[in-house]
PDB file with SEQRES, HELIX, SHEET and CRYST1 records, atoms N, CA, C and O in Angstrom:
SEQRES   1 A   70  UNK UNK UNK UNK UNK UNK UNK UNK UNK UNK UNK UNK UNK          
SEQRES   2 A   70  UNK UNK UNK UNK UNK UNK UNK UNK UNK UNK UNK UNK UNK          
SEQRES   3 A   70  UNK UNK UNK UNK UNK UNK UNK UNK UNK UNK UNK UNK UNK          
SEQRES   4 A   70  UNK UNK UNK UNK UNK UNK UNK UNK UNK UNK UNK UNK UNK          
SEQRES   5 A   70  UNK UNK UNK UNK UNK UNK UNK UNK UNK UNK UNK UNK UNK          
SEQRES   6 A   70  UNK UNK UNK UNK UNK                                          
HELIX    1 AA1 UNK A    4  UNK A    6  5                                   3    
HELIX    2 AA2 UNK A   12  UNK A   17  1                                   6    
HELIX    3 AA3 UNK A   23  UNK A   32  1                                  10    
HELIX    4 AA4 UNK A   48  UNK A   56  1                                   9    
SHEET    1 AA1 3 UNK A   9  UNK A  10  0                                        
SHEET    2 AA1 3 UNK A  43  UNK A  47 -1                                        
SHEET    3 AA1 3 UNK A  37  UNK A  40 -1                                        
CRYST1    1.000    1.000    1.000  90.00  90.00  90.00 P 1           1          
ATOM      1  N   UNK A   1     -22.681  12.563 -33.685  1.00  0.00           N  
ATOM      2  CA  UNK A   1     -22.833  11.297 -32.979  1.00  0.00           C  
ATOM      3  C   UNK A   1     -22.281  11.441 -31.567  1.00  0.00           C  
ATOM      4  O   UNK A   1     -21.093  11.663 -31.335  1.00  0.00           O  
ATOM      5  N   UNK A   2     -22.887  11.349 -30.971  1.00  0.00           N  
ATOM      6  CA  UNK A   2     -22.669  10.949 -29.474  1.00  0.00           C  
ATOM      7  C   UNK A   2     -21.674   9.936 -28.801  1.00  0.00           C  
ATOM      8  O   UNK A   2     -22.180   8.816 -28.728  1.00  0.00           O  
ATOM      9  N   UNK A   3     -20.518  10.006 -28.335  1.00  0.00           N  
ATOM     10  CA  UNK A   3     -19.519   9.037 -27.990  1.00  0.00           C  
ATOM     11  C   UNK A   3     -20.321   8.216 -26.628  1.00  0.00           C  
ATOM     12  O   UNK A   3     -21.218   8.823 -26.042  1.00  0.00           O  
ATOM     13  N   UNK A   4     -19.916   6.772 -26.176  1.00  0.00           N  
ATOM     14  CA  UNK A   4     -20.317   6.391 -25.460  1.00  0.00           C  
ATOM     15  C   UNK A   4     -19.861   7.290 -24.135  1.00  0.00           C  
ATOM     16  O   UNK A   4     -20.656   7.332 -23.196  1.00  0.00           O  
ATOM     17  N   UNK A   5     -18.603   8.007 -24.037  1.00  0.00           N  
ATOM     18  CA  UNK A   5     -18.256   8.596 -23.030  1.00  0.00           C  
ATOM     19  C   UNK A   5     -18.602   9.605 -22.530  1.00  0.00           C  
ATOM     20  O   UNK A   5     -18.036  10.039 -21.527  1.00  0.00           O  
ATOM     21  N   UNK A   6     -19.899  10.391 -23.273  1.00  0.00           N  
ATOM     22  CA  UNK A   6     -20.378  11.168 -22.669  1.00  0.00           C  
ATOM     23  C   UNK A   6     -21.697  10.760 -21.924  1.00  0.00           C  
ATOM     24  O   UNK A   6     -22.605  11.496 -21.538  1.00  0.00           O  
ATOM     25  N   UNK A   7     -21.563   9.306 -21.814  1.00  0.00           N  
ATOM     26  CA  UNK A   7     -22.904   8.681 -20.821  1.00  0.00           C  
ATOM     27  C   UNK A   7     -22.794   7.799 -20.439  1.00  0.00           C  
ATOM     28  O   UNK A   7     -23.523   6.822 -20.608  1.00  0.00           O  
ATOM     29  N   UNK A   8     -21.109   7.954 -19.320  1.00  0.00           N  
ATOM     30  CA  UNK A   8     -21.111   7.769 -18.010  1.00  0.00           C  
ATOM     31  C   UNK A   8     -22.493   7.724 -17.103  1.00  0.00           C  
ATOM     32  O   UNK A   8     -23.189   6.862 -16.568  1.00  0.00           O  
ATOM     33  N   UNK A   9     -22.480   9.105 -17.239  1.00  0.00           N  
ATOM     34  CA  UNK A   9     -23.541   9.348 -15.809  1.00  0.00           C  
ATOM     35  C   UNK A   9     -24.564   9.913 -16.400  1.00  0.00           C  
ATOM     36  O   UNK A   9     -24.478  10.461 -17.499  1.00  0.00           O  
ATOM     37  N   UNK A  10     -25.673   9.823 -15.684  1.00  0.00           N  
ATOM     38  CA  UNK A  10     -27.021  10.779 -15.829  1.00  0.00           C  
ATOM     39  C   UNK A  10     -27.953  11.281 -14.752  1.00  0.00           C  
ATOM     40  O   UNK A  10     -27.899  10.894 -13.585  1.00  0.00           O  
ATOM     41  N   UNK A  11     -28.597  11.947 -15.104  1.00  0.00           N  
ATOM     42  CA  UNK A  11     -29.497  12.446 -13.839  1.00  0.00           C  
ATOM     43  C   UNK A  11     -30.563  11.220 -13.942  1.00  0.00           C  
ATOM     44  O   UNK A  11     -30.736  10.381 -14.825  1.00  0.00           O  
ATOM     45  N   UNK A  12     -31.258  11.461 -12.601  1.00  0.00           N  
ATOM     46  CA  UNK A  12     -32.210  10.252 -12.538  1.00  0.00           C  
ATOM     47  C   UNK A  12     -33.253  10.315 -13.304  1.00  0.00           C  
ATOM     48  O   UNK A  12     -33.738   9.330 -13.860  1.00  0.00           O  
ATOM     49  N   UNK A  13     -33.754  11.660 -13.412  1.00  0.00           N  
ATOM     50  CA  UNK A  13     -34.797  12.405 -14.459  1.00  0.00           C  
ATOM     51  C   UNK A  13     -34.086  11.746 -15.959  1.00  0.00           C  
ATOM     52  O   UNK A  13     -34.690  10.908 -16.628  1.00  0.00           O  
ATOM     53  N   UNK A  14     -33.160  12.108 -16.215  1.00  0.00           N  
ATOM     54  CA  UNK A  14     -32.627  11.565 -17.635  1.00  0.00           C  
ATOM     55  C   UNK A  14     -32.801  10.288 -17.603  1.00  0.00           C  
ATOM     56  O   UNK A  14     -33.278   9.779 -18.617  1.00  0.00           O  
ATOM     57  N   UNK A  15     -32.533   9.581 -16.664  1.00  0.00           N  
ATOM     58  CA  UNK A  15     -32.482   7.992 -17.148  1.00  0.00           C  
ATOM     59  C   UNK A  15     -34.103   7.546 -17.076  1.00  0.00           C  
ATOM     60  O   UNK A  15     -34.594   6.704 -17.828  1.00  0.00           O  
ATOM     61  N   UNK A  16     -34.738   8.168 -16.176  1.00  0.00           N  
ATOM     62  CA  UNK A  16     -36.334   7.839 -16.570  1.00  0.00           C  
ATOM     63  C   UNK A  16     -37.089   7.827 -17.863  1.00  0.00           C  
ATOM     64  O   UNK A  16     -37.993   7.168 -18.378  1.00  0.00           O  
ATOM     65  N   UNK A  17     -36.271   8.914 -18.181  1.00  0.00           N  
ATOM     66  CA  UNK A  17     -36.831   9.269 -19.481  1.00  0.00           C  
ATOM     67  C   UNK A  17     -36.500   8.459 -20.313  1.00  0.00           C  
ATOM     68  O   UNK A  17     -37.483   8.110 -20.967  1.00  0.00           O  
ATOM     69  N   UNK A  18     -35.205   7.774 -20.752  1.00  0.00           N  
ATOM     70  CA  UNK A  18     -34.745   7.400 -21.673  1.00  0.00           C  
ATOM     71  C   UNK A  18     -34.766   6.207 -21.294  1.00  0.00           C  
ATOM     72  O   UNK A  18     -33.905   5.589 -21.919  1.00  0.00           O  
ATOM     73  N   UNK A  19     -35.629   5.183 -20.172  1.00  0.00           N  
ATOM     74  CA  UNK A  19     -36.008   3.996 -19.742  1.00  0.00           C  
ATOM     75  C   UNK A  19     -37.478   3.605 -20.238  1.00  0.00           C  
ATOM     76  O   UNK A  19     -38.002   2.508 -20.428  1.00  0.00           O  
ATOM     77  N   UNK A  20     -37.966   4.967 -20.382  1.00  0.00           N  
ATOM     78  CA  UNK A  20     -39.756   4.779 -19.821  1.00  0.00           C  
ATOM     79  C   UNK A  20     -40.506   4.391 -18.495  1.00  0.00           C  
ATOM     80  O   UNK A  20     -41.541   3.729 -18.413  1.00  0.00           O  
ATOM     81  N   UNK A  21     -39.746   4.960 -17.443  1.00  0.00           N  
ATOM     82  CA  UNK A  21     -40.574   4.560 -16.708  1.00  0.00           C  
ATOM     83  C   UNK A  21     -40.388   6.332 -15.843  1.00  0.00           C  
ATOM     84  O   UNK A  21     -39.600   7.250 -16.068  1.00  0.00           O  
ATOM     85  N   UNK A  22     -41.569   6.175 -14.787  1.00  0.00           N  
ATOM     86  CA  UNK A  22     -41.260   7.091 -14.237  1.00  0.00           C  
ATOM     87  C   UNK A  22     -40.210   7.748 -13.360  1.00  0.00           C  
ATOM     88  O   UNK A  22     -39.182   7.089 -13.200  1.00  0.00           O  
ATOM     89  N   UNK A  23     -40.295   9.082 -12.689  1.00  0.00           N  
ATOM     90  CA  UNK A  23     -39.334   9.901 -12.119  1.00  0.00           C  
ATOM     91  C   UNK A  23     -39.183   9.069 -10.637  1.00  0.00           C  
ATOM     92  O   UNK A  23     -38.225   8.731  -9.942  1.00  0.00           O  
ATOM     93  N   UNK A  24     -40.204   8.972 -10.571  1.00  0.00           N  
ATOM     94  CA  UNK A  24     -40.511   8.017  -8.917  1.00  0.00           C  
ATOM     95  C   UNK A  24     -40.044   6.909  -9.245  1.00  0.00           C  
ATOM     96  O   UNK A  24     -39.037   6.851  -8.538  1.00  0.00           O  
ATOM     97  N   UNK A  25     -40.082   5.885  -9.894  1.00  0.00           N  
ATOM     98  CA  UNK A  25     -39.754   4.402  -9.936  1.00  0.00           C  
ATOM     99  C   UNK A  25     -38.484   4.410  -9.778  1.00  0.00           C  
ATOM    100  O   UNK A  25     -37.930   3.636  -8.998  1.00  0.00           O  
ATOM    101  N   UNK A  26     -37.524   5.732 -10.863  1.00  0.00           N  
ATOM    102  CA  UNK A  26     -36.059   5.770 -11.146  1.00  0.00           C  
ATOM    103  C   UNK A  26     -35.570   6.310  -9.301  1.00  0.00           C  
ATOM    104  O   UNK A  26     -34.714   5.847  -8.547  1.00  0.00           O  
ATOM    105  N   UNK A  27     -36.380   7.241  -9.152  1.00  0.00           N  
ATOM    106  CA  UNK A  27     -35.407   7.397  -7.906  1.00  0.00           C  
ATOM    107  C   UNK A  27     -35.645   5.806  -6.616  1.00  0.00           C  
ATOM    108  O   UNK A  27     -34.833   5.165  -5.948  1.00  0.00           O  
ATOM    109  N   UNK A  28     -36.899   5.733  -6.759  1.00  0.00           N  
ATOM    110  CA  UNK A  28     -36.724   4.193  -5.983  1.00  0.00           C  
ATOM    111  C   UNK A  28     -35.904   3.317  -6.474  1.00  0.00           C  
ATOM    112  O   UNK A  28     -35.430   2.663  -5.545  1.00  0.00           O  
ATOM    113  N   UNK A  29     -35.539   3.014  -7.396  1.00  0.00           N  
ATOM    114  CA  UNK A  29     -34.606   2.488  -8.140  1.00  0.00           C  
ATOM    115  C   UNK A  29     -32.569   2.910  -7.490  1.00  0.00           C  
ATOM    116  O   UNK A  29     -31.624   2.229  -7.092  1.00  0.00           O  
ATOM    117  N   UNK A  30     -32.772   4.039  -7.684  1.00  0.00           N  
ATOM    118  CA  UNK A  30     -31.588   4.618  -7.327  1.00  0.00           C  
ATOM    119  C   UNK A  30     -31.384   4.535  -5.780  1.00  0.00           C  
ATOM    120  O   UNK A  30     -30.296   4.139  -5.361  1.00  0.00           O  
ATOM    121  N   UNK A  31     -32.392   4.895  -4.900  1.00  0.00           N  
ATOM    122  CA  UNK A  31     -32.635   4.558  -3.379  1.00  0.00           C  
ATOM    123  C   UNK A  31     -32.100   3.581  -3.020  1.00  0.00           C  
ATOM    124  O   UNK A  31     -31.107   3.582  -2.293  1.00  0.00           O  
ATOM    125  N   UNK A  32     -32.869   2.202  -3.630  1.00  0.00           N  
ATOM    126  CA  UNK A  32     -32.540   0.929  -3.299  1.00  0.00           C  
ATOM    127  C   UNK A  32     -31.346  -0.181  -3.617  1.00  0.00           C  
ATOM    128  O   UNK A  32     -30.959  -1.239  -3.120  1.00  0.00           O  
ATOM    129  N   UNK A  33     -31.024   0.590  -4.622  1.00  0.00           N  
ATOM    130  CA  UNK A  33     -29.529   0.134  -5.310  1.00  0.00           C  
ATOM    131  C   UNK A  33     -30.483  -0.737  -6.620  1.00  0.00           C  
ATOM    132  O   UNK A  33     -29.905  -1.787  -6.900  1.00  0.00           O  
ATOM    133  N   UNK A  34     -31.051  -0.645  -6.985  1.00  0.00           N  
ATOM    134  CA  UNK A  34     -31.545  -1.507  -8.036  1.00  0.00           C  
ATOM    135  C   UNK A  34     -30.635  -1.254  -9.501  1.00  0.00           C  
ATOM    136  O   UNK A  34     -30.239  -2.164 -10.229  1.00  0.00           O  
ATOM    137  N   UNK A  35     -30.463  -0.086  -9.681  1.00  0.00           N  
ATOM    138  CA  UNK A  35     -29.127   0.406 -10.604  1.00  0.00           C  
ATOM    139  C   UNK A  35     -27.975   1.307  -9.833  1.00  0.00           C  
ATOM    140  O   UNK A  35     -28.304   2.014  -8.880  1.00  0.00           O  
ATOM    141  N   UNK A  36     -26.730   1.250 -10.253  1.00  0.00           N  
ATOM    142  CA  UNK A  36     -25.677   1.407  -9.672  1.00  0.00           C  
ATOM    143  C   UNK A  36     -25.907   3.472  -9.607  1.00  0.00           C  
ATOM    144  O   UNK A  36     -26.458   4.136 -10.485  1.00  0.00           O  
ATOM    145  N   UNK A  37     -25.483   3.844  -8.716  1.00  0.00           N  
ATOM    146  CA  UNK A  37     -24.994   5.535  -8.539  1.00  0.00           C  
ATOM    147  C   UNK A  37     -24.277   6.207  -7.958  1.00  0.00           C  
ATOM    148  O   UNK A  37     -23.925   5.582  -6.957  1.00  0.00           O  
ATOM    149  N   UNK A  38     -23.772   7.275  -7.996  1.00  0.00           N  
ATOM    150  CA  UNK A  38     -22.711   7.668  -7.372  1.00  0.00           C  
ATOM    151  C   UNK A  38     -23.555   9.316  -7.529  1.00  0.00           C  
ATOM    152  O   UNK A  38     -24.386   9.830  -8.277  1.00  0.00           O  
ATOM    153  N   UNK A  39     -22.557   9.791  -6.047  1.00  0.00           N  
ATOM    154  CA  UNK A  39     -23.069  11.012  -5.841  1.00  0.00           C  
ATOM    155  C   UNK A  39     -21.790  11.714  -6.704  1.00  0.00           C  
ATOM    156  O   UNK A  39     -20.684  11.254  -6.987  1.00  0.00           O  
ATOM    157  N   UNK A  40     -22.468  13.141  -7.027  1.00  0.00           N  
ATOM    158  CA  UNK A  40     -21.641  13.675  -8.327  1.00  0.00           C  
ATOM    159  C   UNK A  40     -21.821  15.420  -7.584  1.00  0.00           C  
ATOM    160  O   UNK A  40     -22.885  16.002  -7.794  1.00  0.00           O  
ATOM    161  N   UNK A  41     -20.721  16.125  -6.747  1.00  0.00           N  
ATOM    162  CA  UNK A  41     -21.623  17.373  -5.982  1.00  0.00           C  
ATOM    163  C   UNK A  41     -22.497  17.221  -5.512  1.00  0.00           C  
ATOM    164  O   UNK A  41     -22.261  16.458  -4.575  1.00  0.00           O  
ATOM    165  N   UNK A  42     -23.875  17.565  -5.545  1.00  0.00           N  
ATOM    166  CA  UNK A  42     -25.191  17.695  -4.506  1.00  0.00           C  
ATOM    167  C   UNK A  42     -26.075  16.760  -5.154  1.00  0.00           C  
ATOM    168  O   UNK A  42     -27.092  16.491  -4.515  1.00  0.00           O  
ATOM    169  N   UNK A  43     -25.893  16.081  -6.516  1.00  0.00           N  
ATOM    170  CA  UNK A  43     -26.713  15.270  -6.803  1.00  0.00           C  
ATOM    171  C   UNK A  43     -26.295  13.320  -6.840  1.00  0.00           C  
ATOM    172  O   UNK A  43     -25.215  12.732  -6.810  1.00  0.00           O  
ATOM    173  N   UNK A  44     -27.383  12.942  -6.897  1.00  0.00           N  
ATOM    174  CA  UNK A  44     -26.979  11.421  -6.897  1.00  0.00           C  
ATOM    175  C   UNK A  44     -27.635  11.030  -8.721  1.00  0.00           C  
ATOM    176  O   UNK A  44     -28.699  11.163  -9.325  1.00  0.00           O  
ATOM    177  N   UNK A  45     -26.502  10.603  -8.964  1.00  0.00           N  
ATOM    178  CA  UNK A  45     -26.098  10.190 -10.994  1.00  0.00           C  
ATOM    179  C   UNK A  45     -26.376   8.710 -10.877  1.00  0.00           C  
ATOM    180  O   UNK A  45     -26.231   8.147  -9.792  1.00  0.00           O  
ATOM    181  N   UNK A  46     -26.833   7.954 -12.132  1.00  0.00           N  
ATOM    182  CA  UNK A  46     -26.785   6.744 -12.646  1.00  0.00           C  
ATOM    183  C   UNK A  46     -25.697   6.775 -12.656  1.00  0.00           C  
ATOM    184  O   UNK A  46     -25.003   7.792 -12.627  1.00  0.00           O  
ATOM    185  N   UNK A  47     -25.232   5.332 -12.710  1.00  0.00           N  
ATOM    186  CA  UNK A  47     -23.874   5.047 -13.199  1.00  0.00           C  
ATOM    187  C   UNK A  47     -24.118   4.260 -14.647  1.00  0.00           C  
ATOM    188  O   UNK A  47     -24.216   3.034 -14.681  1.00  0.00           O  
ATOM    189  N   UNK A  48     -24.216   5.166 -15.947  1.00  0.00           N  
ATOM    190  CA  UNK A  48     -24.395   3.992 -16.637  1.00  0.00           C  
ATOM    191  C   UNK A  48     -23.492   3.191 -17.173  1.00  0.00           C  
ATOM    192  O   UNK A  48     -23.493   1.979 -17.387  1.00  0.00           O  
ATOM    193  N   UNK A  49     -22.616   4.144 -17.387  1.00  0.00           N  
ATOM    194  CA  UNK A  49     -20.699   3.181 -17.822  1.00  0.00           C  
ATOM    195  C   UNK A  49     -20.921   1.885 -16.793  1.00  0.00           C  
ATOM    196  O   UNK A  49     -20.272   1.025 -17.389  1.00  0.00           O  
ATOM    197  N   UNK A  50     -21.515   1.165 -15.465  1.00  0.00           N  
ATOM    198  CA  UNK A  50     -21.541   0.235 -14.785  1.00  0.00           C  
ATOM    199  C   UNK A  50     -22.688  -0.336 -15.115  1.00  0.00           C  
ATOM    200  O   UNK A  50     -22.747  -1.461 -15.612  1.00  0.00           O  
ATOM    201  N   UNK A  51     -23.462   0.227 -14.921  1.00  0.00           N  
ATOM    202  CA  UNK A  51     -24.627  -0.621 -15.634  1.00  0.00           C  
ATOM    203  C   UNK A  51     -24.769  -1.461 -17.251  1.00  0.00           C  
ATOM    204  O   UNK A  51     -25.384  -2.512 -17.431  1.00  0.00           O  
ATOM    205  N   UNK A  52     -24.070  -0.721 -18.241  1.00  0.00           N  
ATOM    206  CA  UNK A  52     -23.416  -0.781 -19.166  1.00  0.00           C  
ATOM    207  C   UNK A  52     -22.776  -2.089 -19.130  1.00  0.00           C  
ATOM    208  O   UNK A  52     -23.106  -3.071 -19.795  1.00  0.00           O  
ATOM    209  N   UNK A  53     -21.640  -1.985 -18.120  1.00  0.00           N  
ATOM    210  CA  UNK A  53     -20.097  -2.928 -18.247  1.00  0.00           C  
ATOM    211  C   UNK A  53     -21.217  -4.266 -17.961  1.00  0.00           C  
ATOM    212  O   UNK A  53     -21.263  -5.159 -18.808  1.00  0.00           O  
ATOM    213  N   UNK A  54     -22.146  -4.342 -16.664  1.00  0.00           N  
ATOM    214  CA  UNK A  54     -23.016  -5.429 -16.395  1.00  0.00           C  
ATOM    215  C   UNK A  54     -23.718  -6.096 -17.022  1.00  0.00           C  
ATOM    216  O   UNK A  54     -23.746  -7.327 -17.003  1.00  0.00           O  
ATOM    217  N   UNK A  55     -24.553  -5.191 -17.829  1.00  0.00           N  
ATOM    218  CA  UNK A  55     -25.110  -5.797 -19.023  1.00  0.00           C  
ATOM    219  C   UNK A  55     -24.458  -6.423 -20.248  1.00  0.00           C  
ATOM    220  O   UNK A  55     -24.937  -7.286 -20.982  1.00  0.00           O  
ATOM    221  N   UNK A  56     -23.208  -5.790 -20.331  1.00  0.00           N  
ATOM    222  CA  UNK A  56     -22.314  -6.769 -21.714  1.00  0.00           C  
ATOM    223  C   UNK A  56     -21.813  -8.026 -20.633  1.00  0.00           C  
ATOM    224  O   UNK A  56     -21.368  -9.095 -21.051  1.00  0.00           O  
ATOM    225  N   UNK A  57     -21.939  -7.761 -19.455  1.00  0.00           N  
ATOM    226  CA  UNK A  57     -21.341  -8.956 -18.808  1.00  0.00           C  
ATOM    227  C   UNK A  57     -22.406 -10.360 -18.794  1.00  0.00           C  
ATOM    228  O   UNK A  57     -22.199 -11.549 -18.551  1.00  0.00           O  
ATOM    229  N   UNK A  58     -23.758  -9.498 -19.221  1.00  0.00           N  
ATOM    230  CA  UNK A  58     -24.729 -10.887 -19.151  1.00  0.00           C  
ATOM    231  C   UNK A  58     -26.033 -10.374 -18.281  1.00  0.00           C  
ATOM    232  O   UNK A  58     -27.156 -10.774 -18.587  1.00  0.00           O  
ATOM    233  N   UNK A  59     -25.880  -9.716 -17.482  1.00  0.00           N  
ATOM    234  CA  UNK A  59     -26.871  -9.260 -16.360  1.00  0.00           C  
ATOM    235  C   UNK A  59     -28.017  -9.197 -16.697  1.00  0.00           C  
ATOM    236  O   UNK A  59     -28.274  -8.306 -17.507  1.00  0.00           O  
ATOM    237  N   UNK A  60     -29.029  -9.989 -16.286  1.00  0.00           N  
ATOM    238  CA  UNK A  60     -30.316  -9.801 -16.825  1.00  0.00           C  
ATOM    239  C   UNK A  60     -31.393  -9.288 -15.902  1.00  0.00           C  
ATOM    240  O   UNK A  60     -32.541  -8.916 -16.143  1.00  0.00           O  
ATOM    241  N   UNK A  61     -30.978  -9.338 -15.223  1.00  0.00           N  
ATOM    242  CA  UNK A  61     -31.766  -9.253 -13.423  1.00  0.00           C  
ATOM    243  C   UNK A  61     -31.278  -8.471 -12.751  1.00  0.00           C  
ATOM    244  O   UNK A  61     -30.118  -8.506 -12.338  1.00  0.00           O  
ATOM    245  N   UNK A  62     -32.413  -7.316 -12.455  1.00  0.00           N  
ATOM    246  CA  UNK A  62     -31.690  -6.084 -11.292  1.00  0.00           C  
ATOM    247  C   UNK A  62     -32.599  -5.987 -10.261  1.00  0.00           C  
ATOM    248  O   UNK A  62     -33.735  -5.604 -10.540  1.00  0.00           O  
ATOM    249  N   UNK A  63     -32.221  -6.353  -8.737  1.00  0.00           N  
ATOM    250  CA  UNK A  63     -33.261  -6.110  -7.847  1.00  0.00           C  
ATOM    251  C   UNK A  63     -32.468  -5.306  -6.605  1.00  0.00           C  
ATOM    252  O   UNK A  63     -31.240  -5.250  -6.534  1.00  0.00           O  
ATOM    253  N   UNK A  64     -33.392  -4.690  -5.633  1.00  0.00           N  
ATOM    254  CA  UNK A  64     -33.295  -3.526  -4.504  1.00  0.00           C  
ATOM    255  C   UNK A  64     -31.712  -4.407  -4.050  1.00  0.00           C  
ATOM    256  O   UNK A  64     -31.519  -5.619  -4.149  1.00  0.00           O  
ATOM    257  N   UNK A  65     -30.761  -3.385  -3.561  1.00  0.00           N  
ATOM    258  CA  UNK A  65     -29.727  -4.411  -3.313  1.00  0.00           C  
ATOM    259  C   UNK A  65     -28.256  -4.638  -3.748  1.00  0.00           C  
ATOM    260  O   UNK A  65     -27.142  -4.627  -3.224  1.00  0.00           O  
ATOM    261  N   UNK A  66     -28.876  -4.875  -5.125  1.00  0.00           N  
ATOM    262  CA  UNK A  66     -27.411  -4.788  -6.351  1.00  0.00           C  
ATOM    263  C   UNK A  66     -26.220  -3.968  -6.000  1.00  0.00           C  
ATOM    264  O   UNK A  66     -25.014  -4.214  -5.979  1.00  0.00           O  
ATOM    265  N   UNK A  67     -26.838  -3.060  -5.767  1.00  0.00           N  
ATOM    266  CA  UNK A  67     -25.608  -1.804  -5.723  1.00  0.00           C  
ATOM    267  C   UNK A  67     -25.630  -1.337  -4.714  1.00  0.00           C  
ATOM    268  O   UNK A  67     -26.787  -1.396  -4.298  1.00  0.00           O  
ATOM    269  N   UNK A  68     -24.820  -0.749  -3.836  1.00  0.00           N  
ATOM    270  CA  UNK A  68     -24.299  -0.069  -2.678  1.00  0.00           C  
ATOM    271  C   UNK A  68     -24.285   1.428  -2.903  1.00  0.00           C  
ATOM    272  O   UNK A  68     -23.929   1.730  -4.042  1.00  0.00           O  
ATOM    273  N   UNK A  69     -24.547   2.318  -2.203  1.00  0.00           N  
ATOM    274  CA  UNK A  69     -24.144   3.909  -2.916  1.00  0.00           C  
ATOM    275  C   UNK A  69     -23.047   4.293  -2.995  1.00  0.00           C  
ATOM    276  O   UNK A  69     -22.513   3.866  -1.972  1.00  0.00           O  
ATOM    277  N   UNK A  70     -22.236   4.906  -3.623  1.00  0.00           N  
ATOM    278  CA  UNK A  70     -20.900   5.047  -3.986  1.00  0.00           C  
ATOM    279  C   UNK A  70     -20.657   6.849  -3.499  1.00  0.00           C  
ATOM    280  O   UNK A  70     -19.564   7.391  -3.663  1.00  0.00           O  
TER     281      UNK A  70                                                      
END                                                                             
């Protein structure tokens, strides 16, 4: 079993995948702040531990914006 703590972060490719939508939408997504990310070395990661905390917080609505790059 998989602990929640090993999905903190993901690649953008990973979270596409495991969203359904495409590689392009996720990185426009990530571009625009539509889900939260942080650069991790040379790449830029989901944040899902934040996206996560947002959604138990109620969050139903994510648009270009939301998030700032970290």
């Amino acid at each position: 079993m998989i602990s929640d703590d090993s999905l903190d972060l993901c690649s953008v490719k990973t979270f596409a995948e495991m969203s359904g939508i495409s590689i392009e939408e996720a990185i426009d997504w990530v571009d625009n702040g539509t889900v939260p990310s942080m650069r991790l070395a040379d790449f830029r990661m989901v944040n899902l531990a934040r996206l996560r905390a947002d959604l138990l917080k109620g969050k139903t609505e994510f648009k270009a914006g939301d998030y700032s790059h970290a």
